[in-house]
N, CA, C and O atoms as a printed pandas DataFrame, in Angstrom:
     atom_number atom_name residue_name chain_id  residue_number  x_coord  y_coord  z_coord
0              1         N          UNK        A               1   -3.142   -4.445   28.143
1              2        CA          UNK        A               1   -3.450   -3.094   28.507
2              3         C          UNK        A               1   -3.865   -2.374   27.238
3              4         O          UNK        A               1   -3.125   -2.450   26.257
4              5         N          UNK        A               2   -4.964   -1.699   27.188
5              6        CA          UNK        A               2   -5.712   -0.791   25.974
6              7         C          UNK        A               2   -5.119    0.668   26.140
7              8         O          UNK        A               2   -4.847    1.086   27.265
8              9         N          UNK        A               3   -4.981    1.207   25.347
9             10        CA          UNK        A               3   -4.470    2.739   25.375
10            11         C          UNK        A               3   -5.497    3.127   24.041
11            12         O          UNK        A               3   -5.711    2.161   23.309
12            13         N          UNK        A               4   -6.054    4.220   23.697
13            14        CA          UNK        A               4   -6.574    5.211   23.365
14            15         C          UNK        A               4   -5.632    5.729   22.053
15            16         O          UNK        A               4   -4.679    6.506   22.098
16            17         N          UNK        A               5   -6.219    5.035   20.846
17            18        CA          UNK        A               5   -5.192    6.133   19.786
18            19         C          UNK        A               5   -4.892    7.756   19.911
19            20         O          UNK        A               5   -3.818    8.283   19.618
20            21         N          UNK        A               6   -6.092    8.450   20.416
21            22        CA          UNK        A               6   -5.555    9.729   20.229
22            23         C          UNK        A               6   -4.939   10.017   21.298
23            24         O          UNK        A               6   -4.677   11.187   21.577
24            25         N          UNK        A               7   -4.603    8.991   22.080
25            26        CA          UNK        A               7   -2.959    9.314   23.491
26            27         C          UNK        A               7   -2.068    9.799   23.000
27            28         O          UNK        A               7   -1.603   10.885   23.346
28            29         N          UNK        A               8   -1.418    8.713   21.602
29            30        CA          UNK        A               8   -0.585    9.495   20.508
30            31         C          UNK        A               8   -0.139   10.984   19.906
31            32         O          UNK        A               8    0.931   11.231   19.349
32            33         N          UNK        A               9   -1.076   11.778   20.124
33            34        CA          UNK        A               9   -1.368   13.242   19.907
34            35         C          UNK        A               9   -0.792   13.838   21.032
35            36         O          UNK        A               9   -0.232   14.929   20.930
36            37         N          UNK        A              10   -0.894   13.035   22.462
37            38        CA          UNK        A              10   -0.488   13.870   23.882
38            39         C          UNK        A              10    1.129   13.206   23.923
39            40         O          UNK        A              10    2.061   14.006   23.835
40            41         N          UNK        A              11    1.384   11.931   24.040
41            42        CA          UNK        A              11    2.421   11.693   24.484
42            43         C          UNK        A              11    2.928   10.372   24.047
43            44         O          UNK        A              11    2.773    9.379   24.758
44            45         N          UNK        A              12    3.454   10.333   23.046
45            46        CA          UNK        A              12    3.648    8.625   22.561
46            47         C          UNK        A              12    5.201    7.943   22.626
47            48         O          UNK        A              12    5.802    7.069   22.001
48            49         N          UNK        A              13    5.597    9.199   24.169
49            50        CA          UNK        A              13    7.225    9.064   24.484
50            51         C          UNK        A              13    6.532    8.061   25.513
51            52         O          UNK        A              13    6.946    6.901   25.510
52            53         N          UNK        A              14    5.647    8.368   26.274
53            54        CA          UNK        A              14    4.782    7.931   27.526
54            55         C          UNK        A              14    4.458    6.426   26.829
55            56         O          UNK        A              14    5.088    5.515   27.367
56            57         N          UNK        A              15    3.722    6.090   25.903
57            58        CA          UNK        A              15    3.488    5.055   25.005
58            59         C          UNK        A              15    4.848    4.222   24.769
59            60         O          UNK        A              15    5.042    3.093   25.220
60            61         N          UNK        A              16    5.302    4.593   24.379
61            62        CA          UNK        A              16    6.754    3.482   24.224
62            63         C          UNK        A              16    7.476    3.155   25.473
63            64         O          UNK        A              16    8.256    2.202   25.497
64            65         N          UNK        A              17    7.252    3.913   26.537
65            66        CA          UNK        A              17    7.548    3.718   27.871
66            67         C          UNK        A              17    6.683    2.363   28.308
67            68         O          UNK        A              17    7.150    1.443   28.979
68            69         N          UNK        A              18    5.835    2.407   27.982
69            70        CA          UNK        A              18    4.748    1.538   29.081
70            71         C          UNK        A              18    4.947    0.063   28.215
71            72         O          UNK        A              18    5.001   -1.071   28.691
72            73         N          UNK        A              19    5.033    0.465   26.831
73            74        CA          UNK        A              19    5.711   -1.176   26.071
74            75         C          UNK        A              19    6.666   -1.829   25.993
75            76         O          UNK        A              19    6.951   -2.899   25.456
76            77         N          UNK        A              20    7.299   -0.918   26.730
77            78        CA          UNK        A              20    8.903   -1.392   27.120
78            79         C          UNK        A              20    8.320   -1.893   28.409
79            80         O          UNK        A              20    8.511   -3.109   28.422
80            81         N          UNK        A              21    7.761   -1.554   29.385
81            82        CA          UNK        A              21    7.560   -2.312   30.554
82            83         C          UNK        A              21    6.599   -3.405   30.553
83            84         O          UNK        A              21    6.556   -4.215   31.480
84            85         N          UNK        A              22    5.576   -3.472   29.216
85            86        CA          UNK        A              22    4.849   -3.883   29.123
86            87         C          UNK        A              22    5.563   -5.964   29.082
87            88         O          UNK        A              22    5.198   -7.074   29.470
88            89         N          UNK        A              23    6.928   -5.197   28.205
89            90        CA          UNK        A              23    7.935   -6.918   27.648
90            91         C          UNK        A              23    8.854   -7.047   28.847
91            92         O          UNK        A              23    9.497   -8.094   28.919
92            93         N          UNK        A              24    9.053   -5.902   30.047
93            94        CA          UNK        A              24    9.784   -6.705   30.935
94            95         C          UNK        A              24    9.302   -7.058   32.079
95            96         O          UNK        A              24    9.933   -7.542   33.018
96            97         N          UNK        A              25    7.680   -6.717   31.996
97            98        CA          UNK        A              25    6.678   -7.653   33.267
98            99         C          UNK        A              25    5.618   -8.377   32.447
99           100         O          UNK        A              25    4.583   -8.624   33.066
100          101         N          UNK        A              26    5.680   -8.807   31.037
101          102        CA          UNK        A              26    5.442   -9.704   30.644
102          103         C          UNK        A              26    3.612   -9.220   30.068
103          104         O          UNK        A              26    2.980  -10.266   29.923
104          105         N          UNK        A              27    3.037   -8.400   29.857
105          106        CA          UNK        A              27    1.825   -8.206   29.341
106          107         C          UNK        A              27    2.248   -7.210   27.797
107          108         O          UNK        A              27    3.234   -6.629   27.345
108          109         N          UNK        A              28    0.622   -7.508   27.345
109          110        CA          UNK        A              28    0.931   -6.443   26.396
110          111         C          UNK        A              28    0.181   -5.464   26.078
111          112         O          UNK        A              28   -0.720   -5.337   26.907
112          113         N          UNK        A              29    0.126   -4.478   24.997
113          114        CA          UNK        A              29   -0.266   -3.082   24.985
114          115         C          UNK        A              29   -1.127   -3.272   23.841
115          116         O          UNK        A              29   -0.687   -4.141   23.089
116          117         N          UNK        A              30   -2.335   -2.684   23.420
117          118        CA          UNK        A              30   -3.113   -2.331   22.614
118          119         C          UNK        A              30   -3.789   -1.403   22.449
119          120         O          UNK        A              30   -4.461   -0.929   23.364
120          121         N          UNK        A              31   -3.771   -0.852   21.074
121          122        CA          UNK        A              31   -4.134    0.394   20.465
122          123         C          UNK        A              31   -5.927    0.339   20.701
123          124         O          UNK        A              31   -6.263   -0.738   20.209
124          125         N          UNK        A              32   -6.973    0.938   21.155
125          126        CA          UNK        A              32   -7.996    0.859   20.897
126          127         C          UNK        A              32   -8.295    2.143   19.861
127          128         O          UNK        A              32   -7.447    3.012   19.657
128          129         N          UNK        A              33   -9.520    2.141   19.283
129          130        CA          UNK        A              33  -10.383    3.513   18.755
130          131         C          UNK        A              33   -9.032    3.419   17.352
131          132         O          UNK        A              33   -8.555    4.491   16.979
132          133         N          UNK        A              34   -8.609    2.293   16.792
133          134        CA          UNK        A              34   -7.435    2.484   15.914
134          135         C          UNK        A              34   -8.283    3.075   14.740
135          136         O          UNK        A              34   -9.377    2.553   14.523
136          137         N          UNK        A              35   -7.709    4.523   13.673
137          138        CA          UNK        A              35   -8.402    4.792   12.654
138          139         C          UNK        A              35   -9.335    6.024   13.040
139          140         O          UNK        A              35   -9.621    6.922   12.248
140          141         N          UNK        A              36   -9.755    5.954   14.307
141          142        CA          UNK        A              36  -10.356    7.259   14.847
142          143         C          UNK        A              36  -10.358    8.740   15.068
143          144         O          UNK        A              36  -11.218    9.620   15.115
144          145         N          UNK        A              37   -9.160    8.675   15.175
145          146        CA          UNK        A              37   -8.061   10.449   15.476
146          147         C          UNK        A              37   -7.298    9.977   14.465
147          148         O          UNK        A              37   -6.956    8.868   14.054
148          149         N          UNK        A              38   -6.983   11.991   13.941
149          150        CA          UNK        A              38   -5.540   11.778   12.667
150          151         C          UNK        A              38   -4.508   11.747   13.015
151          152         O          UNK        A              38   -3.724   12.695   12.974
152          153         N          UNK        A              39   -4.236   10.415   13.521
153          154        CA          UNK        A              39   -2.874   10.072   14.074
154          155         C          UNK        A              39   -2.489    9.122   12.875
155          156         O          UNK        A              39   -3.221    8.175   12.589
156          157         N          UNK        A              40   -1.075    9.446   12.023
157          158        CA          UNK        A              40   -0.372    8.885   10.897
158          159         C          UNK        A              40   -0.652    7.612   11.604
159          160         O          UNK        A              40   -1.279    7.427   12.647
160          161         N          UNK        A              41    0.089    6.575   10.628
161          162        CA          UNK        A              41   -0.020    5.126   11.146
162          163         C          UNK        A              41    1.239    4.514   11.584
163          164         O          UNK        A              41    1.472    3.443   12.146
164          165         N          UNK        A              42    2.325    5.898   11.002
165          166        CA          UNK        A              42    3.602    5.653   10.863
166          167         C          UNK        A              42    4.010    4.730   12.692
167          168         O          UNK        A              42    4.773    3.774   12.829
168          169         N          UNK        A              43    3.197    5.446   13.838
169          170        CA          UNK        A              43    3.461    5.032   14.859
170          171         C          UNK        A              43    3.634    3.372   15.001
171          172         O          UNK        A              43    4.100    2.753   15.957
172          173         N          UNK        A              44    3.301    3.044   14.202
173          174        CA          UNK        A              44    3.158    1.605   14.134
174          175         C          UNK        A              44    4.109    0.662   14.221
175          176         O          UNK        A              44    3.960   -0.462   14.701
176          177         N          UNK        A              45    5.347    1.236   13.635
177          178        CA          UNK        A              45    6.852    1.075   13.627
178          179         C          UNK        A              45    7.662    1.645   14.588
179          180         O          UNK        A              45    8.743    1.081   14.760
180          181         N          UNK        A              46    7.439    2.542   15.206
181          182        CA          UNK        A              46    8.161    2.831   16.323
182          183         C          UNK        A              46    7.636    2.409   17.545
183          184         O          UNK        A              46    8.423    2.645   18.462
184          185         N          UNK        A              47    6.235    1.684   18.026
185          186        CA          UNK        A              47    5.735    1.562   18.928
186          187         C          UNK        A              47    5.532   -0.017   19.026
187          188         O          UNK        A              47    5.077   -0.546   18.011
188          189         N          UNK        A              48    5.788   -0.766   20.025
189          190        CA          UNK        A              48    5.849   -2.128   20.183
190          191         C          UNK        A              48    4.311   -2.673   20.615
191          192         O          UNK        A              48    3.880   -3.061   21.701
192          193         N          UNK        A              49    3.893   -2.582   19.748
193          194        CA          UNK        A              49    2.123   -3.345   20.397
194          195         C          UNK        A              49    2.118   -4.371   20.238
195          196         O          UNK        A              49    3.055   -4.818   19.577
196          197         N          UNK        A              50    1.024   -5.368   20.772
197          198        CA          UNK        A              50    0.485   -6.593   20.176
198          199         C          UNK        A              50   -0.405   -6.602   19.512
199          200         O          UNK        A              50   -0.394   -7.532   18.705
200          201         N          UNK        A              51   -1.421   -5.813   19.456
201          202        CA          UNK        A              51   -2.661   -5.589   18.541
202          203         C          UNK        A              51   -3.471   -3.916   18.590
203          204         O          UNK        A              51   -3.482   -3.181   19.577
204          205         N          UNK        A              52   -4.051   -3.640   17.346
205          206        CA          UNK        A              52   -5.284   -2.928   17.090
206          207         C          UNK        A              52   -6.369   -2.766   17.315
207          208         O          UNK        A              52   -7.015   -3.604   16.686
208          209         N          UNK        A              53   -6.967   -2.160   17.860
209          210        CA          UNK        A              53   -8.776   -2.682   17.763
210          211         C          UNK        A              53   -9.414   -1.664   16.780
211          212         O          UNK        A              53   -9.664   -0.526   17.177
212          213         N          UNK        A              54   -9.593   -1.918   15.931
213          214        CA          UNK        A              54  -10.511   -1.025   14.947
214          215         C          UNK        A              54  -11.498    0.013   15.098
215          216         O          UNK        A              54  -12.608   -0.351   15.488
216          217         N          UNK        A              55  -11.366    0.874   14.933
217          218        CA          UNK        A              55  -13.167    1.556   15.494
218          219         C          UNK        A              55  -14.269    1.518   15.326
219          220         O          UNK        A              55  -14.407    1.980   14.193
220          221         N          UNK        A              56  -15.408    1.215   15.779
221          222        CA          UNK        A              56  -16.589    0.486   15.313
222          223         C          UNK        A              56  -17.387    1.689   14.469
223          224         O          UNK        A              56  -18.479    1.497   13.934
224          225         N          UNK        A              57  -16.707    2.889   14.438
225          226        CA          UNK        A              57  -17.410    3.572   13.402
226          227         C          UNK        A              57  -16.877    2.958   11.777
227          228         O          UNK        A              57  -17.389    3.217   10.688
228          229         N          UNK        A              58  -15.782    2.150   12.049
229          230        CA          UNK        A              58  -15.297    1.569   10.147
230          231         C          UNK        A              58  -15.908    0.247   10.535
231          232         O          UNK        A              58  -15.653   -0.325    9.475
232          233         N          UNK        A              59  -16.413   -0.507   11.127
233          234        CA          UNK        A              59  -17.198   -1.981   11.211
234          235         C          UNK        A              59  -18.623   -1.674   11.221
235          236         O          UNK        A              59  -19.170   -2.671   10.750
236          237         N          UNK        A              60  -19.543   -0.759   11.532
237          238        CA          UNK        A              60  -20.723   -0.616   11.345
238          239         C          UNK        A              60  -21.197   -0.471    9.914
239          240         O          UNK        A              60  -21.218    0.463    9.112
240          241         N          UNK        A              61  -21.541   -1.642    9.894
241          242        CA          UNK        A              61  -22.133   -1.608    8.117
242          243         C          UNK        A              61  -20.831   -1.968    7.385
243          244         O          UNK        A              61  -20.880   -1.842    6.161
244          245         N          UNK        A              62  -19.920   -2.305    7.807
245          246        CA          UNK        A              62  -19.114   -2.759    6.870
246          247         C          UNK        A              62  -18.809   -2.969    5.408
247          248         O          UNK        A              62  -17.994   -2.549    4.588
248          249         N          UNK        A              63  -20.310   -4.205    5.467
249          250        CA          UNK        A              63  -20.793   -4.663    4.141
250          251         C          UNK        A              63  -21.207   -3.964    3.146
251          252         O          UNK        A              63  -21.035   -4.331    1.983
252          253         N          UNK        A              64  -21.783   -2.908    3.461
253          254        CA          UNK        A              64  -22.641   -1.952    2.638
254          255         C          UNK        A              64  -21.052   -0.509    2.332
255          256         O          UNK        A              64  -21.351    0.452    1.623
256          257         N          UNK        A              65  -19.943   -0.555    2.774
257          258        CA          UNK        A              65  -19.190    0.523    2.577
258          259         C          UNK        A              65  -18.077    0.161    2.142
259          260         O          UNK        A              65  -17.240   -0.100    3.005
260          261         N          UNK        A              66  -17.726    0.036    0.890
261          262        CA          UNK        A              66  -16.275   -0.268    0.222
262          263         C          UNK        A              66  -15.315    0.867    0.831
263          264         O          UNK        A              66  -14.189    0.442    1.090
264          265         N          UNK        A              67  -15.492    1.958    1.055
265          266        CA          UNK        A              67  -14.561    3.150    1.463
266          267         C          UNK        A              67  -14.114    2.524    2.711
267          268         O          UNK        A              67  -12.918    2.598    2.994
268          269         N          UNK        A              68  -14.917    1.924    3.482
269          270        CA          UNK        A              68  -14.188    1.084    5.335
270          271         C          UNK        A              68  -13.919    0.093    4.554
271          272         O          UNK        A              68  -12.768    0.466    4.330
272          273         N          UNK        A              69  -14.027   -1.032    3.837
273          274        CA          UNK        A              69  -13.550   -1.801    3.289
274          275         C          UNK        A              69  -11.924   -1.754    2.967
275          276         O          UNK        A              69  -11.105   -2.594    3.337
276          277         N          UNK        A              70  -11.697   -0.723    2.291
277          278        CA          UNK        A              70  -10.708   -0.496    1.899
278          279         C          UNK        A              70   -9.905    0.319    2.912
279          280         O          UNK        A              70   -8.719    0.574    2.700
280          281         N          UNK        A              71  -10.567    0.744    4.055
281          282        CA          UNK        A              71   -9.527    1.576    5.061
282          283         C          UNK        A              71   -9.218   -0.029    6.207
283          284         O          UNK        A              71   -8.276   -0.126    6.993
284          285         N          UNK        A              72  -10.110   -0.912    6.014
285          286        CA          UNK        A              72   -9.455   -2.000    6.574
286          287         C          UNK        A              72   -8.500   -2.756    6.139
287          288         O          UNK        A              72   -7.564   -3.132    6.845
288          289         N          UNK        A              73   -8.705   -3.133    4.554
289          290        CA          UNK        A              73   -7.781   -3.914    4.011
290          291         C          UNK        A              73   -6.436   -3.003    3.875
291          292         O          UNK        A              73   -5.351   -3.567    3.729
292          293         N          UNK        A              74   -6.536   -1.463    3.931
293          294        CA          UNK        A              74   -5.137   -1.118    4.039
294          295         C          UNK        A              74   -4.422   -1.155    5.663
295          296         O          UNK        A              74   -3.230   -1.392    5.857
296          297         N          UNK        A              75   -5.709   -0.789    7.050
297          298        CA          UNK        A              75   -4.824   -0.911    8.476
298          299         C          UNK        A              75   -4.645   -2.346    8.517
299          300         O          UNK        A              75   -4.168   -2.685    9.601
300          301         N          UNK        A              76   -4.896   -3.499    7.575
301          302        CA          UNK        A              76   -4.723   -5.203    7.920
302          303         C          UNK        A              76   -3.094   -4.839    7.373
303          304         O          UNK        A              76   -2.262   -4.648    8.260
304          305         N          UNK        A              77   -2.798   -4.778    6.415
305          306        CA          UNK        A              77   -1.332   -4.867    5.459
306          307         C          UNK        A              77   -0.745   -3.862    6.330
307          308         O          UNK        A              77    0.361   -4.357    6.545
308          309         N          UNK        A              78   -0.788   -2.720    6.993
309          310        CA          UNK        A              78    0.288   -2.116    7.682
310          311         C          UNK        A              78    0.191   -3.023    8.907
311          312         O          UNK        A              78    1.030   -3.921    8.839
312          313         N          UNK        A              79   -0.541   -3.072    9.966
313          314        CA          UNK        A              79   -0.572   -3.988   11.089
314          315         C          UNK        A              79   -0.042   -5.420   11.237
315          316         O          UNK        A              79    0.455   -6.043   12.175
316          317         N          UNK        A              80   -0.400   -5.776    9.676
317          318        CA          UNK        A              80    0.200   -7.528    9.746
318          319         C          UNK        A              80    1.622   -7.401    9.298
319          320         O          UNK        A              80    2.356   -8.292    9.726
320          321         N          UNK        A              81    2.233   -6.407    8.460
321          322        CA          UNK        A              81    3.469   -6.111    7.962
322          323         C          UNK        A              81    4.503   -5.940    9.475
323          324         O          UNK        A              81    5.722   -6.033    9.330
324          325         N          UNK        A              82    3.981   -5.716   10.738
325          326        CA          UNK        A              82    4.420   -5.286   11.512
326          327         C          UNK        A              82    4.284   -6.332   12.478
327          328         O          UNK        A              82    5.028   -6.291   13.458
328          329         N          UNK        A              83    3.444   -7.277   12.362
329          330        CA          UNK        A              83    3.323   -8.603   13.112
330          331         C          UNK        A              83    2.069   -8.023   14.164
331          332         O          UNK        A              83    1.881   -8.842   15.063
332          333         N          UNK        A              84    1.333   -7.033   14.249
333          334        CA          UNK        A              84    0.177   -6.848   15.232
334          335         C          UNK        A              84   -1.356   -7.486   14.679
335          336         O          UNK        A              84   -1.921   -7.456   13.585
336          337         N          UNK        A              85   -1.653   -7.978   15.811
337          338        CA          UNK        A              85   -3.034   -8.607   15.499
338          339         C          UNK        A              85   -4.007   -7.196   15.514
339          340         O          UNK        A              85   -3.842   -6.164   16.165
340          341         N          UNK        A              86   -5.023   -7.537   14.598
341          342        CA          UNK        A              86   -6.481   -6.307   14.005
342          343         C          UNK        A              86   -7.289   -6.975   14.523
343          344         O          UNK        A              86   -7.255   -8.204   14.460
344          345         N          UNK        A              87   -8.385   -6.170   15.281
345          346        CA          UNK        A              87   -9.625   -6.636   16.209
346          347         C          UNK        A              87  -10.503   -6.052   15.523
347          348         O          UNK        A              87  -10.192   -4.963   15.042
348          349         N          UNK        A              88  -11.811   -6.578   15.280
349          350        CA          UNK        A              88  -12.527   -5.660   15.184
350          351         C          UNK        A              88  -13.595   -5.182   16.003
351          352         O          UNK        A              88  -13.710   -5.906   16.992
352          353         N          UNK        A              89  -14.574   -4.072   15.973
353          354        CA          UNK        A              89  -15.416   -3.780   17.635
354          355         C          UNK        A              89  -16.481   -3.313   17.412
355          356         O          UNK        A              89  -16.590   -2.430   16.562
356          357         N          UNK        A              90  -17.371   -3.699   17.995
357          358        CA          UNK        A              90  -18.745   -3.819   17.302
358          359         C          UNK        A              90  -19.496   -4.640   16.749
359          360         O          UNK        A              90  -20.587   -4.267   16.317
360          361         N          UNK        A              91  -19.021   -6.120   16.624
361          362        CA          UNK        A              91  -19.924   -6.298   15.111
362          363         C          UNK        A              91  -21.131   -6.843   15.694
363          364         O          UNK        A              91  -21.146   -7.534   16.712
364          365         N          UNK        A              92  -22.262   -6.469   14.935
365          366        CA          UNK        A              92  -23.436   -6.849   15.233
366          367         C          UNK        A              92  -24.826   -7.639   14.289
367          368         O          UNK        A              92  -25.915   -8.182   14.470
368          369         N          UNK        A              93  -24.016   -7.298   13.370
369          370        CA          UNK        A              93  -25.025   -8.653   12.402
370          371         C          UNK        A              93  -23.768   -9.541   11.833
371          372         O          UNK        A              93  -22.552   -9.359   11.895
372          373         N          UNK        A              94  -24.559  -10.562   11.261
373          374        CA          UNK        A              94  -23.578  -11.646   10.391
374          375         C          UNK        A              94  -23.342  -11.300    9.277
375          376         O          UNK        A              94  -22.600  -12.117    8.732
376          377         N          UNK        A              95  -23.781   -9.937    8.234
377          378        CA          UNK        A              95  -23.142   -9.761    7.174
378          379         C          UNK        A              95  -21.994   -8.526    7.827
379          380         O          UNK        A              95  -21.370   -7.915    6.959
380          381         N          UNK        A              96  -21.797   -8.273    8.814
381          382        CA          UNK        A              96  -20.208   -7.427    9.227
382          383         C          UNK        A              96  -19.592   -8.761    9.542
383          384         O          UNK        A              96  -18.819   -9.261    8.726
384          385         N          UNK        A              97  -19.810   -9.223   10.394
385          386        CA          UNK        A              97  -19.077  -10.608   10.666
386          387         C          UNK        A              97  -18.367  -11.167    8.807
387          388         O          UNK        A              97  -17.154  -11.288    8.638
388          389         N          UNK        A              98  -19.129  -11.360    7.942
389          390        CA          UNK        A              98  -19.510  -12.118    6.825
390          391         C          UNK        A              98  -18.050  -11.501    6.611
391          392         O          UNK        A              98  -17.054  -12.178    6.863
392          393         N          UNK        A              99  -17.961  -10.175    6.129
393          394        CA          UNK        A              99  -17.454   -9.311    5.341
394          395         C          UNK        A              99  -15.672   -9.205    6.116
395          396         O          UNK        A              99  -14.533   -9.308    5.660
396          397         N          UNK        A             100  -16.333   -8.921    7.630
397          398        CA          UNK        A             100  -14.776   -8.831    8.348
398          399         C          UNK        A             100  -14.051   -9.932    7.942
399          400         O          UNK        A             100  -13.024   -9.643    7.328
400          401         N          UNK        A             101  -14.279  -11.139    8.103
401          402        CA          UNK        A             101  -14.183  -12.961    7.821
402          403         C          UNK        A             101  -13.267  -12.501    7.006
403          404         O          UNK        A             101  -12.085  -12.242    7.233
404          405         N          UNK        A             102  -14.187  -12.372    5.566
405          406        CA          UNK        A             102  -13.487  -12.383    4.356
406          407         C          UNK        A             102  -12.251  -11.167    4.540
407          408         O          UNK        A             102  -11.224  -11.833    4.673
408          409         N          UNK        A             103  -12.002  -10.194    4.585
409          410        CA          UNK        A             103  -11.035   -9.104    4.757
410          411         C          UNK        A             103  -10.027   -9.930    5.467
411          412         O          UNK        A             103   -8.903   -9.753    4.998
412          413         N          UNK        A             104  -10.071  -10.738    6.405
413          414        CA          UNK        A             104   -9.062  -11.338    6.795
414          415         C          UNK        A             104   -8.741  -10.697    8.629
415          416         O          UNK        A             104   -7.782  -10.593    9.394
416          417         N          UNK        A             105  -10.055  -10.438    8.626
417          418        CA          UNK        A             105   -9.488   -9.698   10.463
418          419         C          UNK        A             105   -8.783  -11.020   11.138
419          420         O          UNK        A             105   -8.633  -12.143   10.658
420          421         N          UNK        A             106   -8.436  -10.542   12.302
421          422        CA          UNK        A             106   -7.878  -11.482   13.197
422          423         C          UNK        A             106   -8.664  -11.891   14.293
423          424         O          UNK        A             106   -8.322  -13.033   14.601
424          425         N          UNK        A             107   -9.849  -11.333   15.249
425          426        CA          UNK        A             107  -10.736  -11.043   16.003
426          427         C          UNK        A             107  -11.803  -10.366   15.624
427          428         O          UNK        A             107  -11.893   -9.637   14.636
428          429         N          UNK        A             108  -12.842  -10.678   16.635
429          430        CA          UNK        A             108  -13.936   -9.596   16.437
430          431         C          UNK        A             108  -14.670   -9.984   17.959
431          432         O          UNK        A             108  -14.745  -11.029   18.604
432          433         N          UNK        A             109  -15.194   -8.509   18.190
433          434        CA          UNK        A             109  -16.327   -8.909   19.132
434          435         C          UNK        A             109  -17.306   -7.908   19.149
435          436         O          UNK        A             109  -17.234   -6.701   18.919
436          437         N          UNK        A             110  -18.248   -8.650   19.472
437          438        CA          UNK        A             110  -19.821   -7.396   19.542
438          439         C          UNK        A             110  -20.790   -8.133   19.615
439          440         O          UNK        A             110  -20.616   -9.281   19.205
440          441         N          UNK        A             111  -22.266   -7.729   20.201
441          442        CA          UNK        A             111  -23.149   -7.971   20.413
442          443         C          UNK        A             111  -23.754   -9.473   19.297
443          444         O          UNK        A             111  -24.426  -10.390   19.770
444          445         N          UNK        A             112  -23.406   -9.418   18.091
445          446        CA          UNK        A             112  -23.411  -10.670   17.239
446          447         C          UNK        A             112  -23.180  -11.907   17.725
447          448         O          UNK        A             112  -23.760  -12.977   17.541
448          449         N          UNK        A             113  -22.094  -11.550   18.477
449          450        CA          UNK        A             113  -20.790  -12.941   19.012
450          451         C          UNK        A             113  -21.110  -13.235   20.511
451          452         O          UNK        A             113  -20.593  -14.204   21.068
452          453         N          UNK        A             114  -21.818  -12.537   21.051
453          454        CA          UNK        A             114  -22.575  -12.596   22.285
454          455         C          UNK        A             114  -22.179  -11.469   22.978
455          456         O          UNK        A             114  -21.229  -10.693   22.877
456          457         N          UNK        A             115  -23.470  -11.603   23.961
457          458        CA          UNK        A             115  -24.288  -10.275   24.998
458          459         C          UNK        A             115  -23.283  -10.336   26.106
459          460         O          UNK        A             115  -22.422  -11.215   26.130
460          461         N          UNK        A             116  -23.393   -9.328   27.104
461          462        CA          UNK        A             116  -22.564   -9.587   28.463
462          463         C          UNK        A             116  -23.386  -10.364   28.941
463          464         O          UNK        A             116  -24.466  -10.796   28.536
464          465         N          UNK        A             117  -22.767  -10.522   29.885
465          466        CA          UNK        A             117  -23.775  -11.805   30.771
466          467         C          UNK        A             117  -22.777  -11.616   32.048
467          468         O          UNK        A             117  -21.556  -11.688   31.915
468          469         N          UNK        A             118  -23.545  -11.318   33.547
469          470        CA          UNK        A             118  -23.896  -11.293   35.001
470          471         C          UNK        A             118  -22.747  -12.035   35.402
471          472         O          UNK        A             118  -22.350  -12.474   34.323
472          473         N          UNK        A             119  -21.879  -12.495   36.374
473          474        CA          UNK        A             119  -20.760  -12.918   36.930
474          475         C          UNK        A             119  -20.802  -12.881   38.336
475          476         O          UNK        A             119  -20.485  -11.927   39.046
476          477         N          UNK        A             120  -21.307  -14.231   38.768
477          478        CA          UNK        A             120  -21.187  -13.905   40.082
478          479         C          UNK        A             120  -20.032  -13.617   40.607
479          480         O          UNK        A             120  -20.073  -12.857   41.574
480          481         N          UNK        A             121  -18.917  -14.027   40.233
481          482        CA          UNK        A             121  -17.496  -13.277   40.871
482          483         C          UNK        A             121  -18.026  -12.057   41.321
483          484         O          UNK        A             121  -17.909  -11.951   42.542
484          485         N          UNK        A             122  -18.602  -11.034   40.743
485          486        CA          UNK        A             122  -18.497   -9.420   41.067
486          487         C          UNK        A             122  -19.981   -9.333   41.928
487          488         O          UNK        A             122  -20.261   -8.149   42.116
488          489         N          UNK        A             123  -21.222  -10.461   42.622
489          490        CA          UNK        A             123  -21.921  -10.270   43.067
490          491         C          UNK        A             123  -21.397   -9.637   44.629
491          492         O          UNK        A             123  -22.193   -8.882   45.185
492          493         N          UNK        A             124  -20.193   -9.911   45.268
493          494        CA          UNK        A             124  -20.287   -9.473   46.298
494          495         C          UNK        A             124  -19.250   -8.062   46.369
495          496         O          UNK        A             124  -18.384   -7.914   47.232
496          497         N          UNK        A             125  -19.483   -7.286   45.500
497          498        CA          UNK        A             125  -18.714   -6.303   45.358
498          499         C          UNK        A             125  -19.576   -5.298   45.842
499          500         O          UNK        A             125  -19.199   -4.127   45.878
């Protein structure tokens, strides 16, 4: 289940609620838009996630921006300190790919890594 970092700002009593149910019906919870809204990171420790997803405004161009560089390599060391996997979202050439690699992400997905593609499952919807 994805939740919205700046949920945090409205209700992150509501947030620790749903991760507590999240471990006693067995799924788990993830931060999307992580880095997006000025929400401290401190939540990170009080809130039981399984993973991050980065915001593709700090993965666009990656390569070319030491300032996201360095706002990744610091949300990798709080997130991994805490045992949550870092996604990243967006990536769309092979030097973000190149660069995420090296930083040490855990995931990535975006148009690079492949396109959507049609499903007939949902043709008779």
């Amino acid at each position: 289940f994805e939740v919205p970092e700046h949920v945090l700002n409205f209700n992150e009593v509501a947030l620790q609620r749903l991760c507590v149910m999240a471990g006693d019906y067995g799924f788990g919870v993830s931060v999307e838009r992580f880095g997006a809204s000025s929400v401290p990171f401190a939540y990170l420790q009080r809130i039981d996630l399984v993973s991050v997803k980065i915001d593709i405004s700090f993965v666009r161009h990656i390569h070319q921006s030491p300032d996201n560089q360095f706002f990744l390599r610091s949300a990798m060391q709080i997130a991994h300190s805490q045992g949550l996997k870092i996604l990243a979202v967006g990536v769309e050439s092979e030097q973000e790919l190149e660069t995420l690699t090296e930083l040490g992400i855990d995931g990535a997905m975006g148009y690079h890594l492949g396109r959507p593609e049609a499903n007939s499952l949902f043709d008779s919807i």
